[in-house]
C-alpha positions in Angstrom: 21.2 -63.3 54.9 19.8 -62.0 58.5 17.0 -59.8 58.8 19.2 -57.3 59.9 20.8 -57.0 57.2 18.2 -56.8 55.2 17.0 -54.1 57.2 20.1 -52.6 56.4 20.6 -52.4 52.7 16.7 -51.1 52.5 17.9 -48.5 54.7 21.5 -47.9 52.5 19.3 -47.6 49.6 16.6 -45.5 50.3 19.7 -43.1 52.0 21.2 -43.2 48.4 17.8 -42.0 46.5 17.5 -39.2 48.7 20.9 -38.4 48.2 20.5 -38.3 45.0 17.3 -36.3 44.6 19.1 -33.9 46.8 22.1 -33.8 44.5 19.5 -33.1 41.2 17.5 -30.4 43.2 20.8 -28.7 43.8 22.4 -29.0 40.5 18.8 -27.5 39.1 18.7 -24.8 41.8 21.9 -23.9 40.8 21.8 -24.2 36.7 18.1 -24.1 35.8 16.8 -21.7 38.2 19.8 -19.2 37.3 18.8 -19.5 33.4 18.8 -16.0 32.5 15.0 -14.9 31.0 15.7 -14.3 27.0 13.2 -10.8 25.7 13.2 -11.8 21.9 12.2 -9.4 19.2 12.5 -8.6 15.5 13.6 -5.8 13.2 11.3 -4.2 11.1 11.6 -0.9 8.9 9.3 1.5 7.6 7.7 0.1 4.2 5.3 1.9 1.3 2.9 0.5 -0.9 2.6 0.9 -4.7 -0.9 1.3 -6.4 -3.1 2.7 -9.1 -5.5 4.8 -9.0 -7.1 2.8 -12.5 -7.5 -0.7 -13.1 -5.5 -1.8 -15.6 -2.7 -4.7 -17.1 0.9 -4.8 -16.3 2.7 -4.8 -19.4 6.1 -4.1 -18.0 8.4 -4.1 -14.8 11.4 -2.0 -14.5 12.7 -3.2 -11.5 12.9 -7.0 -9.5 13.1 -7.6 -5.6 15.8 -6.0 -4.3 16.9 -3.5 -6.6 17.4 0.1 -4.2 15.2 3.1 -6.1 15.4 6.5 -5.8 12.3 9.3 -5.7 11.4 9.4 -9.7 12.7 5.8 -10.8 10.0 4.5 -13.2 8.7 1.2 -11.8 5.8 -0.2 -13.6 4.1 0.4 -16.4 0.1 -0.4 -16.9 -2.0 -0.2 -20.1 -5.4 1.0 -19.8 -6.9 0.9 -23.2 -10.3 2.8 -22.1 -8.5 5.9 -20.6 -6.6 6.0 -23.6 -9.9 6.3 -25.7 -11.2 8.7 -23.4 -8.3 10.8 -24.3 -8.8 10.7 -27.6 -12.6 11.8 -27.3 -11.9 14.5 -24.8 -9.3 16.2 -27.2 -11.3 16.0 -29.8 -14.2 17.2 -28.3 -12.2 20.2 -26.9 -10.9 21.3 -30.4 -14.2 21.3 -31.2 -15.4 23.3 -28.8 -12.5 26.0 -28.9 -13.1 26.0 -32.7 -17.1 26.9 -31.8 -15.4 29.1 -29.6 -13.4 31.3 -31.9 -16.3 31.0 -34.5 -19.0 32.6 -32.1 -16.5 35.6 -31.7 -15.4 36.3 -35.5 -18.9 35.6 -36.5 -20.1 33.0 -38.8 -19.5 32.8 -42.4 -20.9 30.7 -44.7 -17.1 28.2 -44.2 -18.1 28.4 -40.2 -21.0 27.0 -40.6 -20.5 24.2 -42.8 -17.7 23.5 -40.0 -19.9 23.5 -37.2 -21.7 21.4 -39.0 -19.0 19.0 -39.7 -17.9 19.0 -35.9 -21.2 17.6 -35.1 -21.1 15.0 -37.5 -17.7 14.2 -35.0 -19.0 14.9 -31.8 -21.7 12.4 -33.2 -19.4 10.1 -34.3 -17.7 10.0 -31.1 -20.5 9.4 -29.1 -21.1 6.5 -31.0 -17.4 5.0 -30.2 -18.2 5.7 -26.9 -21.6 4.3 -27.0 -20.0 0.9 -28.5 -17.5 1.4 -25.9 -19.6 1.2 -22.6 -22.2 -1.5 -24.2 -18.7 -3.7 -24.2 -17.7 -3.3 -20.8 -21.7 -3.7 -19.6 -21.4 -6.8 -21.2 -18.1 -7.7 -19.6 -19.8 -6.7 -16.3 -22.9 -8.2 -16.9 -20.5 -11.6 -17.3 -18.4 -10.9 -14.2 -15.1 -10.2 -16.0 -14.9 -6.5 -14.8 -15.3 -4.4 -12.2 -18.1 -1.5 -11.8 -15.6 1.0 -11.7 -14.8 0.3 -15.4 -18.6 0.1 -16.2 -18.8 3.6 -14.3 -16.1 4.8 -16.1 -17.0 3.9 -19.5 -20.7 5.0 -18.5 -19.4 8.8 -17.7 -17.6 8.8 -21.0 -20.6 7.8 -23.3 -22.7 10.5 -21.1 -20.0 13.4 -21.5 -20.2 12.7 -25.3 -23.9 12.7 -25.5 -23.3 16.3 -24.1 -20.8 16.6 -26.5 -23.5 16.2 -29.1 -25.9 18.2 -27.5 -23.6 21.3 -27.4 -22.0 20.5 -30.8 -25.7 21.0 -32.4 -26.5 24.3 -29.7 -23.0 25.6 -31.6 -24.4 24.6 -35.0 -27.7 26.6 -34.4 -25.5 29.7 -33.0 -23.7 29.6 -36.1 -26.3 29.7 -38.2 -28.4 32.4 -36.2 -25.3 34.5 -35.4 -24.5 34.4 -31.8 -25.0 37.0 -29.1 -22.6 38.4 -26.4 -24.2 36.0 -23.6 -23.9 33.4 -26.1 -20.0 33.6 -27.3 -19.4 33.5 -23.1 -21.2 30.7 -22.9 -19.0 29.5 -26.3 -15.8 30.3 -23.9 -16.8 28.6 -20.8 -17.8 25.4 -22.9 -14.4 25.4 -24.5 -13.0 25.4 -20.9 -14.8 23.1 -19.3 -13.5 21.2 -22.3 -9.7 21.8 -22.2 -10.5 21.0 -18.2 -11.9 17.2 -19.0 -8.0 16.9 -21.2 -6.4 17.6 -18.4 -8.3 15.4 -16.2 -8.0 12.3 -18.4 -4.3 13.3 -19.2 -3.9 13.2 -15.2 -5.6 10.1 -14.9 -3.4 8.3 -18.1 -0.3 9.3 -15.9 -1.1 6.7 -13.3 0.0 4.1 -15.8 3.3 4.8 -15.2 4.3 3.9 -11.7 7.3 5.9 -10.4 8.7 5.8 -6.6 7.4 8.6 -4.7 10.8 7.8 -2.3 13.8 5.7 -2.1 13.8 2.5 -0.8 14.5 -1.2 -1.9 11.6 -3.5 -3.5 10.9 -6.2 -1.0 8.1 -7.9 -2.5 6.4 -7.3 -6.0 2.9 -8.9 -5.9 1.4 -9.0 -9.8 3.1 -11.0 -12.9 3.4 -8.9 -16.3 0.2 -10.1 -17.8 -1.8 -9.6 -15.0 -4.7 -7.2 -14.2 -4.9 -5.3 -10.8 -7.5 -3.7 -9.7 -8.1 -0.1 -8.4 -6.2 0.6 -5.4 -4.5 -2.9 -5.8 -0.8 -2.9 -4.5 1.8 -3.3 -7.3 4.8 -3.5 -4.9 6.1 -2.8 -1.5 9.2 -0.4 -1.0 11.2 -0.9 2.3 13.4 2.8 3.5 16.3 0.7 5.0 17.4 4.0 6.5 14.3 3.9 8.6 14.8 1.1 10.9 13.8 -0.4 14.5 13.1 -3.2 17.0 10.2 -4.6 17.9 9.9 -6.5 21.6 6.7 -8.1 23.6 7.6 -7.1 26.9 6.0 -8.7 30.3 5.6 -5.5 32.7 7.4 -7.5 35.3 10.3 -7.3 32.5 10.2 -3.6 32.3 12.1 -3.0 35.6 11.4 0.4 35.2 12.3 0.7 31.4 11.3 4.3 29.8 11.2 6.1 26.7 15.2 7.7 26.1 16.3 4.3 28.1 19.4 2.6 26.4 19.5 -0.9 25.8 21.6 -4.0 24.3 20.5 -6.3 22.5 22.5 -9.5 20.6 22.1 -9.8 17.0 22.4 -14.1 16.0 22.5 -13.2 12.3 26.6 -11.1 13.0 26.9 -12.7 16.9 27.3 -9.0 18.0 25.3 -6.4 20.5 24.4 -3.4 19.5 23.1 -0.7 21.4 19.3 0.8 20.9 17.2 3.6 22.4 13.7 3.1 23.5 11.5 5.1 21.6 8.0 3.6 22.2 6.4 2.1 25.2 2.5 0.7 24.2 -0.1 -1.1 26.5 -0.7 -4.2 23.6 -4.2 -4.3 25.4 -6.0 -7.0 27.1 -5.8 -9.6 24.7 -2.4 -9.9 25.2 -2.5 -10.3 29.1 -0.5 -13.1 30.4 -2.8 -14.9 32.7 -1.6 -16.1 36.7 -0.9 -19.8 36.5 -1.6 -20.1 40.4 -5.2 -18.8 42.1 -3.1 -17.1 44.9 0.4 -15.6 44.9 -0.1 -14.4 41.2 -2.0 -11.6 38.9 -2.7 -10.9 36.0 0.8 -9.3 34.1 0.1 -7.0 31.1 2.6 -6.7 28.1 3.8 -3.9 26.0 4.9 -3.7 22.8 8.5 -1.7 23.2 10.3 -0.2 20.0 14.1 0.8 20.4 15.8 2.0 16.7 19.9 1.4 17.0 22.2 4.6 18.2 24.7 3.9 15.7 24.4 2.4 11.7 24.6 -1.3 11.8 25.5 -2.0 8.3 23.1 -5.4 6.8 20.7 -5.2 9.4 17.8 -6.4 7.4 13.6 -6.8 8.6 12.6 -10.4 10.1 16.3 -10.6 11.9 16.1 -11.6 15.2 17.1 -9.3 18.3 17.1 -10.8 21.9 17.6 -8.7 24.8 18.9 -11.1 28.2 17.7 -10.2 31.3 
């Protein structure tokens, strides 16, 4: 073969590569670069969380993920054994008081007296139950088992029954003196602070049963029957279907001039349908989510907000954590 042709094919095939880096730059130009930019978001509905105001042990569930409750359905149900002895000192330290009360204002007989001597016998007893009561829980504290709030709690009841005591024996003396006007109000405003610390732990025992405060659908139910939870600890998580919306992380240079009121459509993979949505929240998501220029000239720095958009119409099975992706 001649040199020249040699020359030649060289020449043929370098003319072929370039031909065919010219036929791959077109065929990206015109499929790559005309890829339309996907915005993808997420539904996401308005959700509530379940709690007690008092530690205590789940003894029983009444509902399971996914059952729909209304406002009033019963829940959850807790057992607080403390609270419960609390209630049962407070009462009967307030019939004893009332009684004292009512004795102060008929006057004491030789019967009234021996009574107000036998309710300090129980106001005594009581604080002795509660006494034996908090030196349990210290210990349980003291070894890490329970909270401080318990401690506290079981604290404040072996102090109100000291008081108990105290007032039991100032009733006692009345009796026996006879009691003065200034002293049968005093008698009166005992027996209602009284009847006032029933109704407080009465309040406090109704926390143990957990009832929906609105209707919704349990999505996730955190504690096993058995378990304790603490105060404040969630029980369960309701999700109000009715209340539902989209979520997108939108580049400003994506916006195009979008606005609160705007329509949109967005496809739905989980039904292969659009559905129309109104924007009804535009928010700067601050500068940590600031998508940073690539280039050090040509470019700046592009900013993104979060946009929320709730569907015009009901879509029904539209459920939180489905996708939504808006094509631009």
């Amino acid at each position: 073969m001649s040199a020249k042709q040699q020359h030649n094919n060289i020449l043929l095939a370098i003319l072929g590569f370039v031909a065919v880096v010219a036929i791959v730059a077109l065929i990206g130009f015109f499929t790559i670069g005309r890829t339309p930019e996907i915005i993808q978001g997420e539904i996401e509905v308005n959700e509530y969380r379940v709690s007690s105001k008092l530690p205590g042990r789940i003894v029983e569930l009444k509902v399971k993920e996914g059952d729909f409750v209304h406002a009033g359905d019963t829940l959850a149900i807790l057992e607080v054994p403390e609270v419960t002895a609390q209630q049962q000192v407070a009462e009967a330290t307030g019939d004893a008081a009332e009684a004292l009360s009512d004795m102060t204002n008929k006057g004491a007989r030789q019967e009234q007296i021996q009574s107000a001597y036998q309710l300090v016998q129980q106001a005594t007893a009581a604080e002795e139950i509660a006494k034996k009561s908090y030196e349990r829980v210290q210990r349980l504290f003291d070894e890490g088992v329970v909270s401080a709030q318990k401690r506290d709690e079981a604290l404040a009841a072996y102090k109100a029954t000291q008081a108990q005591v105290k007032a039991a024996k100032s009733q006692y003396q009345l009796a026996k003196n006879g009691a003065r006007e200034e002293e049968k109000r005093a008698a009166a405003k005992q027996a209602k602070a009284a009847k006032s610390a029933v109704d407080v732990v009465k309040s406090l025992l109704k926390e143990t049963v957990q009832v929906a405060p609105a209707d919704g659908e349990v999505s996730e139910i955190y504690p096993k029957i058995g378990e304790l939870v603490g105060l404040g600890s969630p029980i369960m998580s309701i999700s109000q279907l009715e209340d539902i919306w989209g979520t997108f992380n939108v580049r400003e240079d994506q916006l195009e001039g979008m606005k609160v009121g705007d329509e949109i459509t967005a496809f739905v993979p989980a039904f292969n349908k659009d559905i129309k949505m109104k924007v009804t929240s535009l928010k700067d998501e601050g500068s940590y989510a600031t998508w940073k220029a690539t280039k050090t000239t040509g470019q700046y720095d592009l900013k993104t907000f979060e946009v929320k958009a709730q569907p015009t119409e009901k879509f029904d099975g539209l459920r939180p954590g489905m996708s939504i992706i808006i094509k631009k």
